[in-house]
Backbone as a printed PyTorch tensor [residue, N CA C, xyz], in Angstrom:
tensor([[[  0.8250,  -1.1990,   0.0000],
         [  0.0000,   0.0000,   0.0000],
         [  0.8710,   1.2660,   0.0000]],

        [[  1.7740,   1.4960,   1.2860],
         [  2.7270,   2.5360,   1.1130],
         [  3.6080,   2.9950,  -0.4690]],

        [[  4.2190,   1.8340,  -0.7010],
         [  4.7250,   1.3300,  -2.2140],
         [  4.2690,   2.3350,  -3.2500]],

        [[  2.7300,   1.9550,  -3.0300],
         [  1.5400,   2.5130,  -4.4110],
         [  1.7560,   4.0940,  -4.1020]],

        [[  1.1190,   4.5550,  -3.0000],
         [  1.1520,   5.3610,  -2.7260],
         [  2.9440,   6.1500,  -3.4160]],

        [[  3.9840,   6.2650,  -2.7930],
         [  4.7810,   6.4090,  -2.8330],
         [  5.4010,   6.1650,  -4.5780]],

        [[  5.0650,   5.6770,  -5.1480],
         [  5.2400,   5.1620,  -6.9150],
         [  4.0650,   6.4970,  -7.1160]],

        [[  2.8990,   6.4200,  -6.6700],
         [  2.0740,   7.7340,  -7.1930],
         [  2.4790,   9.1440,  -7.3530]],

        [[  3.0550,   9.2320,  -6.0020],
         [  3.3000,  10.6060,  -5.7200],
         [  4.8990,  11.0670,  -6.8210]],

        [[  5.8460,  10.0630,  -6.6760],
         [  7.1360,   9.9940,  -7.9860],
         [  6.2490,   9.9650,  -9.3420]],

        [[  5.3790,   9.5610,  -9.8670],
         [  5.3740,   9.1150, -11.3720],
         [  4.1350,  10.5560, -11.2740]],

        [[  3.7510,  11.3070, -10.5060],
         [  2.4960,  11.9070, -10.5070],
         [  2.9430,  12.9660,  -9.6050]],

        [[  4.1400,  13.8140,  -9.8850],
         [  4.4670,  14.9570,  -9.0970],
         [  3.5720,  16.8450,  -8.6320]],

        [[  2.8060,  16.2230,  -9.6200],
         [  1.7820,  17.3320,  -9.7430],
         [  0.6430,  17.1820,  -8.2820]],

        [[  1.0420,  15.8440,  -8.0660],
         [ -0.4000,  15.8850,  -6.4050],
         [  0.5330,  16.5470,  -5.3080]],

        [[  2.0410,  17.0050,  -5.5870],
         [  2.4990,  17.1300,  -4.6300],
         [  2.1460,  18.2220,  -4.5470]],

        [[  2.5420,  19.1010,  -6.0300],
         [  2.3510,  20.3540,  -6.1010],
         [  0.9610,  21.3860,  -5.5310]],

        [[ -0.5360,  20.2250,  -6.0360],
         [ -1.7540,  21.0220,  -5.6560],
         [ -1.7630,  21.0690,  -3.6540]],

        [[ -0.7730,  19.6530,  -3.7010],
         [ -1.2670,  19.4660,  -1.6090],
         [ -0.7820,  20.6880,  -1.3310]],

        [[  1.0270,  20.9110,  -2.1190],
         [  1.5630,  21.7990,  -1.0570],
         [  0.7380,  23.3610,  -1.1730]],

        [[  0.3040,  23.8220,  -2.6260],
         [ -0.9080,  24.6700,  -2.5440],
         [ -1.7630,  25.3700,  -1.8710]],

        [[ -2.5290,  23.7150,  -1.7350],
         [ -3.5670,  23.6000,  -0.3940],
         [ -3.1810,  24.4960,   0.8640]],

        [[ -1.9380,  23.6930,   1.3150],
         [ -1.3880,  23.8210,   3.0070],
         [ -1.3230,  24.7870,   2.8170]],

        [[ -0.4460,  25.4280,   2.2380],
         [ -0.2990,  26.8810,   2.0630],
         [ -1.1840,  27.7320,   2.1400]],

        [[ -1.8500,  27.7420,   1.2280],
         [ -3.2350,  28.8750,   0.7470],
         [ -3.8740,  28.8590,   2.0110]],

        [[ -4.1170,  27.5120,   3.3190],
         [ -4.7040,  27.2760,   4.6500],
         [ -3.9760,  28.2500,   5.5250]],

        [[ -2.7260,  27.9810,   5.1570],
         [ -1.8530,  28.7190,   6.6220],
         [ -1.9060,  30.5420,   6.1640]],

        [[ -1.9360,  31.0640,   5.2530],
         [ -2.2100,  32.1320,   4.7850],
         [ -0.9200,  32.8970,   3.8400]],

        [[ -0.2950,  32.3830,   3.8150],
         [  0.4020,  32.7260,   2.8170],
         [  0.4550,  33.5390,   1.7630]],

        [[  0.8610,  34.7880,   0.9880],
         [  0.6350,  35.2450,  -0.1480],
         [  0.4740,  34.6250,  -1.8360]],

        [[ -0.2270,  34.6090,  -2.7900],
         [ -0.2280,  33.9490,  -3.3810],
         [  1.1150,  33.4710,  -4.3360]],

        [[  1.8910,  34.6100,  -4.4610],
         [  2.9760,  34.8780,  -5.4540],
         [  4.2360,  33.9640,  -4.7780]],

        [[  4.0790,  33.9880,  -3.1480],
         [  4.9600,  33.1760,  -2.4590],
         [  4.9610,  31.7120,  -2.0170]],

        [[  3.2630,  31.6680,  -2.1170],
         [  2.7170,  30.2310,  -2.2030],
         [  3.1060,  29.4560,  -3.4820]],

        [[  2.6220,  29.9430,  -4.3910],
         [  3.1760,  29.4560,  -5.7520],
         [  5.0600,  28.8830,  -6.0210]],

        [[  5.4040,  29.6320,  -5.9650],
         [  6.9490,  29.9810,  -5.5950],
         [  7.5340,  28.9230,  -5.1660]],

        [[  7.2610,  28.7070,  -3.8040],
         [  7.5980,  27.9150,  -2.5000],
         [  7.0790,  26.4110,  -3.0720]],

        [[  5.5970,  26.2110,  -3.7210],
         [  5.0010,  25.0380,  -4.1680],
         [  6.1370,  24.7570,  -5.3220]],

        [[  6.7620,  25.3390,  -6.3830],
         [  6.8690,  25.2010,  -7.7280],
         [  8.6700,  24.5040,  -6.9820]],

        [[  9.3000,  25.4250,  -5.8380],
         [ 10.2630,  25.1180,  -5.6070],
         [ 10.3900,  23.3500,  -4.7980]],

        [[  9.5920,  23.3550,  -4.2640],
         [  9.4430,  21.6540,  -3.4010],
         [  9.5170,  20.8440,  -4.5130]],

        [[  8.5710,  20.8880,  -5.4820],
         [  7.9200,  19.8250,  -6.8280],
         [  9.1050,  19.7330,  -7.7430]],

        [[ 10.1820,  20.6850,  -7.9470],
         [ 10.7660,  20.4720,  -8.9520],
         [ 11.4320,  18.9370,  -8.6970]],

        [[ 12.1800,  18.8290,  -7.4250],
         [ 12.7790,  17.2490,  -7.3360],
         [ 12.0050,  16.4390,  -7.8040]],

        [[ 11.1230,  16.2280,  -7.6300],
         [  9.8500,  15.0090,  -7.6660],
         [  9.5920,  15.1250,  -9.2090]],

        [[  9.2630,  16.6890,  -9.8810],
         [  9.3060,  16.2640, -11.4430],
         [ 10.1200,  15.3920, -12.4090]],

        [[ 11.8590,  16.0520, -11.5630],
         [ 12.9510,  15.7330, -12.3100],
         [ 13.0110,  14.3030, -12.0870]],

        [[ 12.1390,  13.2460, -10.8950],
         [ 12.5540,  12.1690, -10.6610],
         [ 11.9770,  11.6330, -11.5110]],

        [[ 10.3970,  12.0980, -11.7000],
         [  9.2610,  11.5760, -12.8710],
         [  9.8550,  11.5390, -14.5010]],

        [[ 10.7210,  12.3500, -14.5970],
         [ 10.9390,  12.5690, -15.7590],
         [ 11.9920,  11.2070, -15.7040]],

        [[ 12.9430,  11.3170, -15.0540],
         [ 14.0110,  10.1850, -15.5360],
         [ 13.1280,   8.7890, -15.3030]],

        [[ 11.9220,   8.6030, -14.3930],
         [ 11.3070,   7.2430, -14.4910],
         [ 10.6800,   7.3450, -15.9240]],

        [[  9.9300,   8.2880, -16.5480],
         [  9.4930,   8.1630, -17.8300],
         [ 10.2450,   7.5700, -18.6690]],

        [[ 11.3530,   8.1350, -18.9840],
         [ 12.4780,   8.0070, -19.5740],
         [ 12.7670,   6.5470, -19.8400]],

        [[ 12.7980,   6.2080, -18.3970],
         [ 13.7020,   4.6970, -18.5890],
         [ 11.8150,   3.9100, -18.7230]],

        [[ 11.1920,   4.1080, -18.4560],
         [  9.7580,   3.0760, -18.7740],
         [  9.8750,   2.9660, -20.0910]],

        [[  9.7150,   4.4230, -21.1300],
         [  9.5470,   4.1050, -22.3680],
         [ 10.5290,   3.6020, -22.8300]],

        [[ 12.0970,   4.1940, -22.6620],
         [ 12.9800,   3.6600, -23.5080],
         [ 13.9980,   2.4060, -22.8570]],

        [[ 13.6470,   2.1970, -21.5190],
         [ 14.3470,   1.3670, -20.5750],
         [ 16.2700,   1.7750, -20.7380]],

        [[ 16.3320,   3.1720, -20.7710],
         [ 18.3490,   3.5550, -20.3340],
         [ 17.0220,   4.2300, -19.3060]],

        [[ 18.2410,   4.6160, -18.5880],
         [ 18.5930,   5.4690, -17.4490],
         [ 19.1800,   6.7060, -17.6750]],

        [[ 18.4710,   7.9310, -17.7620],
         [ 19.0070,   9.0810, -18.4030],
         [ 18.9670,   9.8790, -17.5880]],

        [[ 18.9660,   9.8540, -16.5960],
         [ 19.1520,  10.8230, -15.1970],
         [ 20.1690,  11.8130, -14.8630]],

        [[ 21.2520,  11.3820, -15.9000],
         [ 22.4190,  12.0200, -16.1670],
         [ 22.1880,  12.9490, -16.4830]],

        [[ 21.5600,  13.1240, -17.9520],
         [ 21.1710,  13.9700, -18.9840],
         [ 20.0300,  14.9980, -18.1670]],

        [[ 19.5730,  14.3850, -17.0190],
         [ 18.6120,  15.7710, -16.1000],
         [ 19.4680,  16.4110, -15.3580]],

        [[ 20.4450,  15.8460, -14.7700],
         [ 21.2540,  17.0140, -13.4570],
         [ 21.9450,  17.2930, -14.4820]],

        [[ 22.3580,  17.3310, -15.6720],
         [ 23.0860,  18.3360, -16.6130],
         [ 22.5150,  19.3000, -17.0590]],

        [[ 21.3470,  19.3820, -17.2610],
         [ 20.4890,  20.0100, -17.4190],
         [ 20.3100,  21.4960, -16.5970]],

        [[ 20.1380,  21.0010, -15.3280],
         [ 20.4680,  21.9400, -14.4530],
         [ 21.6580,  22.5590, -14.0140]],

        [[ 22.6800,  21.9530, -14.6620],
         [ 23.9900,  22.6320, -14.1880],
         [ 24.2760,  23.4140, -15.5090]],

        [[ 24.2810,  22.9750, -16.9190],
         [ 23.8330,  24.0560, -17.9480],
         [ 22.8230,  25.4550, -17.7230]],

        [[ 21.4760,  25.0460, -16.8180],
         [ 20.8780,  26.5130, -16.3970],
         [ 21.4860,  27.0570, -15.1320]],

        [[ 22.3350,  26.7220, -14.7480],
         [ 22.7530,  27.3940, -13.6420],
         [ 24.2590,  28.4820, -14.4440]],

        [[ 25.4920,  27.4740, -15.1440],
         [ 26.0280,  28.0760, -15.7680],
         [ 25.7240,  29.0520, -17.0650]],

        [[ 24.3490,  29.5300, -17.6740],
         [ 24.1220,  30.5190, -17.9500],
         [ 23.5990,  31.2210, -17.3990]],

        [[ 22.1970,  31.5500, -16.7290],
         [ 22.2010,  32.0480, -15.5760],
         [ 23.0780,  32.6910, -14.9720]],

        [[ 24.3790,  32.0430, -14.6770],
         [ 25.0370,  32.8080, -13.9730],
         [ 25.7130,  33.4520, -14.7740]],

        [[ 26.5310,  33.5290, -15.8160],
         [ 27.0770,  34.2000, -17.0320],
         [ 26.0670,  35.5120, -17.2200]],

        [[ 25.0950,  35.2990, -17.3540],
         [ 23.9820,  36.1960, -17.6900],
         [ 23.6810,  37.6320, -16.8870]],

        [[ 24.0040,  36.8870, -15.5000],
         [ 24.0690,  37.8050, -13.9110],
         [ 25.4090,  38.4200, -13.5940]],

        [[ 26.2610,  37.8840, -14.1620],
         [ 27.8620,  38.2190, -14.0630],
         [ 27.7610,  39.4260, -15.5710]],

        [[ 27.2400,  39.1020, -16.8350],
         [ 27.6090,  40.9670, -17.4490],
         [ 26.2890,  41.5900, -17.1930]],

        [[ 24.9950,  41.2650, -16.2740],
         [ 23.7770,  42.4550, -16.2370],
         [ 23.8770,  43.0910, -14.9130]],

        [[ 25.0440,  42.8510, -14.0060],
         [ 24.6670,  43.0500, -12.5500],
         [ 26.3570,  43.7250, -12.3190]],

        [[ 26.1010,  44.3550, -11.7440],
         [ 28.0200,  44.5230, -11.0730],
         [ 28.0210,  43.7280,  -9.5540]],

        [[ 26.4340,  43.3540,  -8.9830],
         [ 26.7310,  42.7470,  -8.0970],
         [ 26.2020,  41.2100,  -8.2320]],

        [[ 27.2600,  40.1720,  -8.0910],
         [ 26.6930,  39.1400,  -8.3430],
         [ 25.7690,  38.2840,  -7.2200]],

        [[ 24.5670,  37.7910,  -7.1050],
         [ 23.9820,  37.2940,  -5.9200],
         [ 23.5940,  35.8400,  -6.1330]],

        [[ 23.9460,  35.4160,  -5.7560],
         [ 24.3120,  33.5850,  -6.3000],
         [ 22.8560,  33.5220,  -5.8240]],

        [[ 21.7950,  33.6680,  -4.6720],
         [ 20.5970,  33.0320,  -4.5730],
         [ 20.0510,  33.2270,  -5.9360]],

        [[ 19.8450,  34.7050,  -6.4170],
         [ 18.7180,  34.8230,  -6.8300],
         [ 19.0330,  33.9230,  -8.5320]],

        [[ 20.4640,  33.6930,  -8.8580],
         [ 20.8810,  32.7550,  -9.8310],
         [ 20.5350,  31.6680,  -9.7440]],

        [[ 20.1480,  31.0070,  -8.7580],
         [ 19.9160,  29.8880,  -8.2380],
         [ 18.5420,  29.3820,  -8.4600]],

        [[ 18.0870,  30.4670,  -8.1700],
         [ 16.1000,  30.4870,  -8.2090],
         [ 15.6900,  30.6390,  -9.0040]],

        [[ 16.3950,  31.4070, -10.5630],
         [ 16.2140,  31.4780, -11.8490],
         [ 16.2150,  30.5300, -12.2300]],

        [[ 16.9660,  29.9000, -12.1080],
         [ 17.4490,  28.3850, -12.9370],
         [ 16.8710,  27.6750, -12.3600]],

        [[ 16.5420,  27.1580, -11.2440],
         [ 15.8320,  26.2760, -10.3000],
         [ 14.0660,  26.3340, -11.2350]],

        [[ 14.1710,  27.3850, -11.2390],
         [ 12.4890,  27.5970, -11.9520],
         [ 12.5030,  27.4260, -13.2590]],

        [[ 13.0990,  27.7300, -13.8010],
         [ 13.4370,  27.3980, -15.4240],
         [ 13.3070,  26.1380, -15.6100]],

        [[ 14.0750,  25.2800, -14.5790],
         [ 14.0750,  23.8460, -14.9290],
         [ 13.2090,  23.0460, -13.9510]],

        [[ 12.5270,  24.2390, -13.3930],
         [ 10.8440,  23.5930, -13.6100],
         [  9.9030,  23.8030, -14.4920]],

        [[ 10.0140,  24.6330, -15.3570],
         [  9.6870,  24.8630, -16.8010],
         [  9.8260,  23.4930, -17.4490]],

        [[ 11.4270,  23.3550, -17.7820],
         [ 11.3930,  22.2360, -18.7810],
         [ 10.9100,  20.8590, -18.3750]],

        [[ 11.0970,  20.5340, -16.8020],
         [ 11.0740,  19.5640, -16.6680],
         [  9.2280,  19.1220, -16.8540]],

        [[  8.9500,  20.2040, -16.4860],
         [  7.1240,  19.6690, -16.7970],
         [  6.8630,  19.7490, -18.3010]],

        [[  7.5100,  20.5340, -18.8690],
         [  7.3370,  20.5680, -20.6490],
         [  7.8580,  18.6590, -20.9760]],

        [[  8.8920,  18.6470, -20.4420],
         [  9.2600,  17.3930, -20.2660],
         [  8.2290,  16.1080, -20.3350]],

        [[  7.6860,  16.3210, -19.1200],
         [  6.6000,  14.8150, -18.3300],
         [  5.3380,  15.2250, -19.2810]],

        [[  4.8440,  16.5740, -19.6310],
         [  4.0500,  16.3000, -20.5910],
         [  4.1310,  15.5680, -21.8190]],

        [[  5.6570,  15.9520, -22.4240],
         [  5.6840,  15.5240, -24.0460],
         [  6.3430,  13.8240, -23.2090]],

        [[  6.6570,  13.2880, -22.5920],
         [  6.9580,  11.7950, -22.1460],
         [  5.7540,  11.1490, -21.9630]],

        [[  4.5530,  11.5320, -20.8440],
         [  3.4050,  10.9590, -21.2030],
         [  2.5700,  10.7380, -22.5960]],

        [[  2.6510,  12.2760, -23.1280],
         [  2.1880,  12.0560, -24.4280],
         [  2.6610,  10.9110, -25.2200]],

        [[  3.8740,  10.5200, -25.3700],
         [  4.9320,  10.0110, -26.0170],
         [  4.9120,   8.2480, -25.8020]],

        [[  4.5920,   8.4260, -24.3220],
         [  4.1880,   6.8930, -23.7610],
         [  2.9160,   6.3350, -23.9080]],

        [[  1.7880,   6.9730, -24.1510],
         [  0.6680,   6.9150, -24.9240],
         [  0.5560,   6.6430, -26.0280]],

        [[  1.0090,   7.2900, -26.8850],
         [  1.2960,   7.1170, -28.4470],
         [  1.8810,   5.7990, -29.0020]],

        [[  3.1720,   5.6960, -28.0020],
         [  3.8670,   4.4620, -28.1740],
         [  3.0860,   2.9680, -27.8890]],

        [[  2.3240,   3.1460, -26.9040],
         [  1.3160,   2.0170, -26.4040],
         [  0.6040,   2.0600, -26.8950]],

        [[ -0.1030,   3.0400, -27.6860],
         [ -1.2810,   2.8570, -29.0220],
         [ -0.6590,   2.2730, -30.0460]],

        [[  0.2140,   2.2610, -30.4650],
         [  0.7080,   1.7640, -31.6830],
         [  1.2690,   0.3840, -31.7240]],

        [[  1.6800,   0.0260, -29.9910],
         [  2.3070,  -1.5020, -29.9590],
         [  1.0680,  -1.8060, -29.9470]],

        [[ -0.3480,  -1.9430, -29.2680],
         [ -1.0550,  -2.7370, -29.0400],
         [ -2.1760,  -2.4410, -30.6440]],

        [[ -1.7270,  -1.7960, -31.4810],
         [ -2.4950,  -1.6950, -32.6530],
         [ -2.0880,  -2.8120, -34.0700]],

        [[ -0.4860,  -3.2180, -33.6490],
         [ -0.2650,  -3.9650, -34.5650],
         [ -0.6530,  -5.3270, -34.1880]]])
């Protein structure tokens, strides 16, 4: 039971995202910081969903190819903050990129589900 649960919440990172929402929006929180704070918890749990997609449909292990990912948005990002700023502030570089690659990574689990759908329509069609 725990198992299921626990496989849900990894392959289905988005229930984490509406709970932590929830709690939030309860305890009173601002919305812009609720959001924020939610988008920042979920990104691990996306990036994990994404590399389980990954290896379901294509069975490698490409997990590699995600924490590179993020160390590519961190090293522009920071390039970016180093000629627009004379002062450099490593958080707020951090939180750029951190969010960015919660951008891709859900652009990600969308086009992988899509992708794992498609693929299972077509094995079970021939």
């Amino acid at each position: 039971m725990a198992e299921n649960i626990i496989g849900a919440v990894l392959l289905f990172p988005f229930i984490i995202l509406f709970l932590i929402l929830w709690i939030l929006k309860r305890s009173g929180i601002t919305p812009s910081k609720r959001f924020g704070l939610a988008v920042d918890v979920t990104t691990p749990f996306a990036a994990i969903a994404v590399t389980v997609l990954l290896h379901a449909i294509w069975d490698q292990w490409l997990g590699v190819y995600v924490i590179g990912t993020v160390c590519v948005l961190v090293i522009i990002f920071s390039v970016i903050e180093r000629m627009a700023e004379k002062e450099f502030r490593t958080q707020r570089v951090l939180r750029k990129a951190w969010r960015v690659f919660f951008l891709l990574v859900t652009a990600a689990y969308l086009l992988l589900i899509l992708t794992g759908i498609i693929l299972q329509i077509i094995y079970y069609a021939k």
